[in-house]
Backbone as CSV, one residue per row, in Angstrom:
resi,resn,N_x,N_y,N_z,CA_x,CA_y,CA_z,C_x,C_y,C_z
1,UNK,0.863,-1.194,0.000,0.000,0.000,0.000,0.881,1.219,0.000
2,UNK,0.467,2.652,-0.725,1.395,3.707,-1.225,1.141,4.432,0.115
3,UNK,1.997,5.155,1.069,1.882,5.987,1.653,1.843,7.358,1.200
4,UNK,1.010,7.799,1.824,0.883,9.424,0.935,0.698,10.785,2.167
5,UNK,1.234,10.090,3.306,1.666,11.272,4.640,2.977,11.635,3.937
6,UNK,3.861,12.567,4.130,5.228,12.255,4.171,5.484,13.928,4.234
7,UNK,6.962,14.407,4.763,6.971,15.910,5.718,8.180,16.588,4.614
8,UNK,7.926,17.795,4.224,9.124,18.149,3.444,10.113,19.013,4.136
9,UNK,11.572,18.542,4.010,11.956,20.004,4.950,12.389,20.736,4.143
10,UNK,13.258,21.987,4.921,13.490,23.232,4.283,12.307,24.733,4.560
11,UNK,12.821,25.408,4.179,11.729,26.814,3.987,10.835,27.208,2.546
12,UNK,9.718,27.884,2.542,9.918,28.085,1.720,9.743,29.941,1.710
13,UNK,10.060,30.238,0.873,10.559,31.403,0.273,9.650,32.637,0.641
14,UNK,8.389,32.099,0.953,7.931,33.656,2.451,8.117,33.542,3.659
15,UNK,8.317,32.340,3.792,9.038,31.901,5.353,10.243,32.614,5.724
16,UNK,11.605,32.644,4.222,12.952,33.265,4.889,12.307,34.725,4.960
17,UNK,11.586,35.474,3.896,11.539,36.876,3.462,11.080,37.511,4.866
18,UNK,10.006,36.538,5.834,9.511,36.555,6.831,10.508,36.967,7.680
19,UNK,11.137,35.964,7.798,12.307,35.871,9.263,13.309,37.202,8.440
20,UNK,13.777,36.791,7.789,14.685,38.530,7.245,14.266,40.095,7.635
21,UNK,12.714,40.106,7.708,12.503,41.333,7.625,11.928,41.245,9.246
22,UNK,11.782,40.360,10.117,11.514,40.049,11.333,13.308,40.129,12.187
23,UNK,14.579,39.650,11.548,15.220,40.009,11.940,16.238,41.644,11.803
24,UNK,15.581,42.124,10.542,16.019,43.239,10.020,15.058,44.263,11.698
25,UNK,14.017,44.179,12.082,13.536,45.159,12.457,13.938,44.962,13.945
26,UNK,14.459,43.909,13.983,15.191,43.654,15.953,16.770,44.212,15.670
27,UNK,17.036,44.156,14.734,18.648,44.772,14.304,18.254,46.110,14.455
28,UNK,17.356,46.814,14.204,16.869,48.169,13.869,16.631,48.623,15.802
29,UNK,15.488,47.957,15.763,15.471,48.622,17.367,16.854,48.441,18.236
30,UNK,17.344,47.166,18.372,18.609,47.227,19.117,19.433,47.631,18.942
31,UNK,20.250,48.516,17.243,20.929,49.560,17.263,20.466,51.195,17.528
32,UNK,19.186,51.416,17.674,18.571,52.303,18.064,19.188,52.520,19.717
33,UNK,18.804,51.647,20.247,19.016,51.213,21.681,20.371,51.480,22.475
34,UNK,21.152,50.953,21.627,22.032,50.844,21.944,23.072,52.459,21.353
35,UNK,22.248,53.096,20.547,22.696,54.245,20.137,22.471,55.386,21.034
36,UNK,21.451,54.966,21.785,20.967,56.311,22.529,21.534,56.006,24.002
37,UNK,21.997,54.893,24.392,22.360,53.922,25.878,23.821,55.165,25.489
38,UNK,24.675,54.846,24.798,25.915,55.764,24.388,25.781,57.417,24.257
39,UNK,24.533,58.117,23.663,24.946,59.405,23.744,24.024,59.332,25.123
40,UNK,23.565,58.617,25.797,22.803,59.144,27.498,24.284,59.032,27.638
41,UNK,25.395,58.185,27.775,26.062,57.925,28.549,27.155,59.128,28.202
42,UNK,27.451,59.500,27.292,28.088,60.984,26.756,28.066,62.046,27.736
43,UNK,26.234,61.945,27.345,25.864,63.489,27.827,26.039,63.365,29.649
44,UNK,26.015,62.185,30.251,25.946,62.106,32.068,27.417,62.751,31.820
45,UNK,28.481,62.143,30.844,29.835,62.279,31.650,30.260,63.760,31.120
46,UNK,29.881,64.374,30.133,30.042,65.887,29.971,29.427,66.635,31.199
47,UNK,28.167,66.174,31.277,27.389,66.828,32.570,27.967,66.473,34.234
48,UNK,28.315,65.806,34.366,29.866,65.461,35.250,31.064,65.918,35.240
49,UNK,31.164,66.073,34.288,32.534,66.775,34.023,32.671,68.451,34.360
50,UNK,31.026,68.839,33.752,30.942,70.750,34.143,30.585,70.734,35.557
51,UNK,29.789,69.774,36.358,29.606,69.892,37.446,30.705,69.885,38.859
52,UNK,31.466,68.722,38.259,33.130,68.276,38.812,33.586,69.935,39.103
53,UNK,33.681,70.382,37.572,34.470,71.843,37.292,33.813,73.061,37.940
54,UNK,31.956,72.814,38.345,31.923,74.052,39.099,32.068,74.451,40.937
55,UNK,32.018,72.733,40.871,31.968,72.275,42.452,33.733,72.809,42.921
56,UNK,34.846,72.351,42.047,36.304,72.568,42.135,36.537,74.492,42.032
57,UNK,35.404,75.097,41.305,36.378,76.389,41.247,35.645,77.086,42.740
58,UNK,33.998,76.922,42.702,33.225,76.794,44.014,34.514,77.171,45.171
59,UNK,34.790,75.904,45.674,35.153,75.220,46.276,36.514,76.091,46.707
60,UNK,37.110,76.243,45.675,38.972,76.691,45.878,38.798,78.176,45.767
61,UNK,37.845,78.752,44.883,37.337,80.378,45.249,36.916,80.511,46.812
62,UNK,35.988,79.989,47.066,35.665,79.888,48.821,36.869,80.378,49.609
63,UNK,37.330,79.022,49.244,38.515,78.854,50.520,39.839,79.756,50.345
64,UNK,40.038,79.887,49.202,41.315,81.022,49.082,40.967,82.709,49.766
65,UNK,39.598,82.819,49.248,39.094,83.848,49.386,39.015,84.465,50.742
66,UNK,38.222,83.553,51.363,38.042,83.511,52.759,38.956,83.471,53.802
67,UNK,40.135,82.936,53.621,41.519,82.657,54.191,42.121,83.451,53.494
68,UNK,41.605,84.636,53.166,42.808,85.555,52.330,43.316,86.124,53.835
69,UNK,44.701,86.876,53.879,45.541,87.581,54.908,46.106,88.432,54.300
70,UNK,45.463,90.263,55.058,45.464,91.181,54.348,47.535,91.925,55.043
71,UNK,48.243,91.405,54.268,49.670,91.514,54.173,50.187,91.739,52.771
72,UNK,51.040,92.663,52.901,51.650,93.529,51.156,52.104,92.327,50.567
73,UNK,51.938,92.545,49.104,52.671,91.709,48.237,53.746,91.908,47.693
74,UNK,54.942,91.405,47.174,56.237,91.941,47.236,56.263,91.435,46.003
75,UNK,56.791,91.958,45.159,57.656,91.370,43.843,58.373,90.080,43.506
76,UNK,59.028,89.602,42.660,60.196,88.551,42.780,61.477,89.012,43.527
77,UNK,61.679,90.506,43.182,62.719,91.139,43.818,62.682,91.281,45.510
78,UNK,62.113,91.155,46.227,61.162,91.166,47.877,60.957,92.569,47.862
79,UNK,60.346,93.917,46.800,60.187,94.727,46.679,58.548,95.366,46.966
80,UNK,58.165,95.529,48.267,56.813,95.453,48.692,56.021,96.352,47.197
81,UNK,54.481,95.599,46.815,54.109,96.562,46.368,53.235,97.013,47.229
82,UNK,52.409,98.404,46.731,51.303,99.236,47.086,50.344,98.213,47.068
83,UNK,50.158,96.832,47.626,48.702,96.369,47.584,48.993,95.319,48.134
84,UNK,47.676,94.866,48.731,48.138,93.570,49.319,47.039,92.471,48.813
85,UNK,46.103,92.977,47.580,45.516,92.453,46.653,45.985,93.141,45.756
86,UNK,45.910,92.279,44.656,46.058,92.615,42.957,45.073,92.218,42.286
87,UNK,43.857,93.330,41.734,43.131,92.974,40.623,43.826,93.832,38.829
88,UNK,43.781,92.868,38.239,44.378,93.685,36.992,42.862,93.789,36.125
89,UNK,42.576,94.577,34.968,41.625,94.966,34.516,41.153,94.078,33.590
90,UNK,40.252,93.830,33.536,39.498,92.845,32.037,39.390,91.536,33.257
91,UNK,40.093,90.563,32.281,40.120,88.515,32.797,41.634,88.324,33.426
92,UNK,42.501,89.884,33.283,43.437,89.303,33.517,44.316,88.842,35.350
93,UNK,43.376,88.600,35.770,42.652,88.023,37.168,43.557,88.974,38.232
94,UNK,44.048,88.111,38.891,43.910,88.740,40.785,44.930,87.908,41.489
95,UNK,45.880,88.369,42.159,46.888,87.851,43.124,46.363,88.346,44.541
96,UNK,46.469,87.337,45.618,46.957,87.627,46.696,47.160,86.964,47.466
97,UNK,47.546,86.714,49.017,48.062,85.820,49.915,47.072,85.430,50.382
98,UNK,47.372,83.790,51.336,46.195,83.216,51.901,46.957,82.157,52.588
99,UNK,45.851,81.839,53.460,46.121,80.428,54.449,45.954,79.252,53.898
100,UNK,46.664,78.441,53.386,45.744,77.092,52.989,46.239,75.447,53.818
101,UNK,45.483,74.956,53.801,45.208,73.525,54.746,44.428,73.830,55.540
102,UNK,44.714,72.773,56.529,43.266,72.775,57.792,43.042,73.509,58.472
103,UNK,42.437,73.307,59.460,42.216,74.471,60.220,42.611,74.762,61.562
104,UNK,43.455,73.548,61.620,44.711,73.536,62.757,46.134,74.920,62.252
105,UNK,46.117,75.822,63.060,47.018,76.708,62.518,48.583,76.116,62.509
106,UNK,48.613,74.479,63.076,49.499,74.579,62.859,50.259,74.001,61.482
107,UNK,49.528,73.407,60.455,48.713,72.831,59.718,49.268,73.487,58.573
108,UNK,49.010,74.696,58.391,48.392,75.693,57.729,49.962,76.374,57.094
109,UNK,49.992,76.757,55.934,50.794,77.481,55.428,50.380,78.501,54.533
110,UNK,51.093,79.843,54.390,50.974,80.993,53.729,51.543,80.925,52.930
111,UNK,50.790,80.966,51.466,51.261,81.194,49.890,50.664,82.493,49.397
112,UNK,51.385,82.920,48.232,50.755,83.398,47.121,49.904,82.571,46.410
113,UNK,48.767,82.842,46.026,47.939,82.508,45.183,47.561,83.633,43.843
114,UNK,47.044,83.022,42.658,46.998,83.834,41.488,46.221,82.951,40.628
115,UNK,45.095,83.869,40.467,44.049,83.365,39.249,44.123,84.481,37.816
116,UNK,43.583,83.298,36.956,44.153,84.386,35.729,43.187,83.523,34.433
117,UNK,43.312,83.526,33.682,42.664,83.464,31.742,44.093,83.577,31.162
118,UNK,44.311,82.431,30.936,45.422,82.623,29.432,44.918,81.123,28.994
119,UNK,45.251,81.600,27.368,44.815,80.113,26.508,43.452,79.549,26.401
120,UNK,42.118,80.667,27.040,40.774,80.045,27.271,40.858,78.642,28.170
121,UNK,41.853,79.227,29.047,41.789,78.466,30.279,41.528,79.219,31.855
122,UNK,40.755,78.643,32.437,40.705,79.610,33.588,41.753,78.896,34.707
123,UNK,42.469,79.447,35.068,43.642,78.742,35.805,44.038,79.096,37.545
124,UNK,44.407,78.321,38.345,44.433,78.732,39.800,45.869,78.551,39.851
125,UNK,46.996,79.835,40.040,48.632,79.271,40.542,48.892,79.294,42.116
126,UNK,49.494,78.453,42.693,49.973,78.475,43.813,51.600,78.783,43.927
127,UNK,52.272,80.177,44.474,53.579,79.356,44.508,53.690,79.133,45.916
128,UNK,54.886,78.597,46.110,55.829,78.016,47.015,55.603,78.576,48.521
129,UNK,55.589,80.071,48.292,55.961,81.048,49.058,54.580,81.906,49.230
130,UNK,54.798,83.025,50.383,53.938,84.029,50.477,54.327,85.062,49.534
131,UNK,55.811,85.156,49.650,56.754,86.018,48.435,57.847,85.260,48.298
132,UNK,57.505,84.798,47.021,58.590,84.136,46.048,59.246,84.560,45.367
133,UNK,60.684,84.375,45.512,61.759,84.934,44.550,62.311,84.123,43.627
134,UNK,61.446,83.051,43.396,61.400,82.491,42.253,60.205,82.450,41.173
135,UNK,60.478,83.172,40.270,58.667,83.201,39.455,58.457,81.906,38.779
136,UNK,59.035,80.984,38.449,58.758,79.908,38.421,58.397,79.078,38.823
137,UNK,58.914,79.022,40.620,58.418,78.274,41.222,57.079,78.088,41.978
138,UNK,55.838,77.346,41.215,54.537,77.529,41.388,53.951,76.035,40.914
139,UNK,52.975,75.963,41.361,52.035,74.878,40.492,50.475,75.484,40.195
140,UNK,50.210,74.689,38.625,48.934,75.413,37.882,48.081,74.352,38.364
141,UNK,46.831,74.889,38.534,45.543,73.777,38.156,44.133,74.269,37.534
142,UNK,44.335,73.480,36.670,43.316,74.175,35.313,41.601,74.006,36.077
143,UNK,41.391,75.194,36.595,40.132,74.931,36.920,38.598,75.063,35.375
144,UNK,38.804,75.491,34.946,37.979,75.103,33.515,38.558,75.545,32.153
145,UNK,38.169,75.235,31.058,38.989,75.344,30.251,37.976,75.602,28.750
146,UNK,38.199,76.100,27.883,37.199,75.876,26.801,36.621,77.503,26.767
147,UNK,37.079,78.298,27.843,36.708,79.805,27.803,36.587,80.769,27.152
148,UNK,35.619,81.578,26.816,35.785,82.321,25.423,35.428,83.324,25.732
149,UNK,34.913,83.981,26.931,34.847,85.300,27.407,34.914,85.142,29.317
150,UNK,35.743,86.159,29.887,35.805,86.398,31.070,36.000,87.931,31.281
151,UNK,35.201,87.880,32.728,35.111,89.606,33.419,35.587,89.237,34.870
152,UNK,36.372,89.906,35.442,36.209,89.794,37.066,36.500,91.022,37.335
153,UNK,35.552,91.296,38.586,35.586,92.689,39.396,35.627,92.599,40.337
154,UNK,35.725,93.673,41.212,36.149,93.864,42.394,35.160,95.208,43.177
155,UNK,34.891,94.558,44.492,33.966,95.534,45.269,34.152,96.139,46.565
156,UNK,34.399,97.230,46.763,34.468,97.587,48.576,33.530,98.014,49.071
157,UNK,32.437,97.388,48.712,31.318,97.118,49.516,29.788,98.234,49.340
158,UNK,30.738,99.138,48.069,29.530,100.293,47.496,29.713,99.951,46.097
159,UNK,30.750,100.192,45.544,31.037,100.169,43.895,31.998,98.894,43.110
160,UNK,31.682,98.601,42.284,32.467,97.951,41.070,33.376,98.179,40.567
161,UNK,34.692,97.617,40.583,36.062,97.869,39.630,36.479,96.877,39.256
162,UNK,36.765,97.241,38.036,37.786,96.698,37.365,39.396,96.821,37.772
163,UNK,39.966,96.631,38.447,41.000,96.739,38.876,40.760,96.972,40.262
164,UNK,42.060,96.513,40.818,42.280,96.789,42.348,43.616,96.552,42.778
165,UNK,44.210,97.389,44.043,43.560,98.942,44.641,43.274,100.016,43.652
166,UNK,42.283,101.149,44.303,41.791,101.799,43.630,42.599,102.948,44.421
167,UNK,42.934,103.172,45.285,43.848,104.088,45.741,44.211,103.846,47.314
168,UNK,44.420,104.655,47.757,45.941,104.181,48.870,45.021,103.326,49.794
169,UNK,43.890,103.939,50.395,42.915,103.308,51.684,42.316,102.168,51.141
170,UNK,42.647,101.700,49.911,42.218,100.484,49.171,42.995,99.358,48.980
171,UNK,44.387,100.180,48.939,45.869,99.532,48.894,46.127,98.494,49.776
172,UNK,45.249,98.992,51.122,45.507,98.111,52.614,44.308,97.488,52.846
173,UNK,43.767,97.408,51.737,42.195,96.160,51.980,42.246,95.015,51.183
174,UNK,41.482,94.255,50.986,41.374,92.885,50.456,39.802,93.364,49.780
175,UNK,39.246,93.306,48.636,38.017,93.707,48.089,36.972,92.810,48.972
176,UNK,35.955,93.549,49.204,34.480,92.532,50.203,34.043,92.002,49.180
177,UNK,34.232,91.812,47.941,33.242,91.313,46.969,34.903,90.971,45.922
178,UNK,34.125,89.797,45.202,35.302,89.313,43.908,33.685,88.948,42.670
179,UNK,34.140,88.819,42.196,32.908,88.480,41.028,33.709,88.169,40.096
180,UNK,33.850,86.776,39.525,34.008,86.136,38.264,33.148,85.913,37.953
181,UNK,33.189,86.248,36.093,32.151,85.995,35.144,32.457,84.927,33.934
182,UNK,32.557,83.822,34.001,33.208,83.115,32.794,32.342,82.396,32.142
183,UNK,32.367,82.461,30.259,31.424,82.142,29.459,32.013,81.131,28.701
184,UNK,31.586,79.885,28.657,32.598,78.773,27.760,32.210,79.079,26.375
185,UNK,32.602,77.861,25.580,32.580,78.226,24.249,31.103,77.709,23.028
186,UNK,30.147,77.510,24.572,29.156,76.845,23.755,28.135,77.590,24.534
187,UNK,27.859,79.054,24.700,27.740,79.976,25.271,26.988,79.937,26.668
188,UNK,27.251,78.937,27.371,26.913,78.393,28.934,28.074,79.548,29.835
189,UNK,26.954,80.373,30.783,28.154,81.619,31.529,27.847,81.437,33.335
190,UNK,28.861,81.266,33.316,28.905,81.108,34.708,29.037,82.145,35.752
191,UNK,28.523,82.670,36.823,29.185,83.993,37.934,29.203,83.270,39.234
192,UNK,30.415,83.716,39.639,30.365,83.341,41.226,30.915,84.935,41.823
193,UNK,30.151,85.141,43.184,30.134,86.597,43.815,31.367,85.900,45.278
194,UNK,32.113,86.243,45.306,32.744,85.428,46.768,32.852,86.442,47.382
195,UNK,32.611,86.933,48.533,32.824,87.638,49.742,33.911,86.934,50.903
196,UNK,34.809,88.004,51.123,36.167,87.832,51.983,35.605,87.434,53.426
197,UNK,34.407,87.731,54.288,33.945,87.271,55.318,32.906,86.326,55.348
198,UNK,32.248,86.121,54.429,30.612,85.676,54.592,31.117,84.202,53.650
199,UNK,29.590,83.544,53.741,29.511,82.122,52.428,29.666,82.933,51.147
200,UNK,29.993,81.971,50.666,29.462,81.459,49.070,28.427,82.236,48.696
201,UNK,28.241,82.941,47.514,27.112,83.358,47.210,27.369,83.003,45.333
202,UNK,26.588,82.254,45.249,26.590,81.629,43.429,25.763,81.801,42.902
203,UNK,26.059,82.300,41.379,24.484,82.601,40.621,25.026,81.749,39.550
């Protein structure tokens, strides 16, 4: 007797077109997926990265500021000048002395400090010394970088300058107010107001 059950294998030809365009559209979503998993993960670590950078200038503006010690500044030569802050005019920032470490005085050492803009970098120098007669001897730390416009001023507690001292009874102060203004290059602008006695004040 003829049997006439019998099973064919293989596909046939709307079956593959099937699975092709069934695997074409899981290729589609999971490079989708996996495209956007990468720029989330971009954008956290850029957004980490400006936050890192505002918490660090925050942070080292505060404390320099606040621990400033109103004592003349001397040249490389040990040639006192007329000030015992230095604001220069425009971005081209601000010298003066300060306490830094803990808060054990014994702890604690007196440097020059110096903030400044060169290279669309905003930069913090420390040297060695309170007055160093070596101008070299210092260390930089790039507190942000990518800068494409900066302002800092200076306040004694009524008016705004661009520069500081403004004359002799100014010569022997430390400004009550500092105000950096820095604008990166993707026009995001930052201000921090630091006051020599009080907190933090950030806009």
């Amino acid at each position: 007797m003829k049997n006439n059950n019998f099973s064919e294998s293989g596909f046939t030809l709307i079956e593959v077109l099937i699975s092709i365009v069934i695997l074409s559209i899981i290729t589609i979503i999971t490079s989708s997926f996996l495209q956007s998993s990468i720029e989330s993960r971009e954008l956290v670590s850029v957004k980490s990265k400006e936050i890192l950078e505002i918490n660090l200038i925050s942070n080292t503006l505060r404390t320099d500021i606040l621990n400033a010690i109103n004592v003349p500044l001397k040249n490389f030569d040990g040639l006192e000048l007329n000030a015992t802050f230095n604001g220069e005019i425009g971005s081209n920032g601000f010298t003066f002395i300060t306490k830094i470490g803990s808060g054990n005085s014994t702890d604690q050492i007196i440097s020059r400090v110096q903030y400044f803009l060169e290279d669309n970098t905003f930069t913090r120098r420390q040297y060695f010394a309170s007055s160093p007669s070596d101008p070299e001897a210092f260390i930089d730390t790039t507190l942000m970088s990518d800068i494409q416009y900066a302002q800092i001023e200076f306040s004694d507690g009524k008016n705004w300058y661009f520069t500081w001292p403004q004359n002799e009874v100014t010569s022997r102060k430390i400004p009550s107010l500092v105000k950096i203004y820095l604008e990166n290059k993707a026009g995001i602008n930052f201000t921090w107001i630091i006051p020599h006695s009080m907190p933090l004040i950030y806009e």
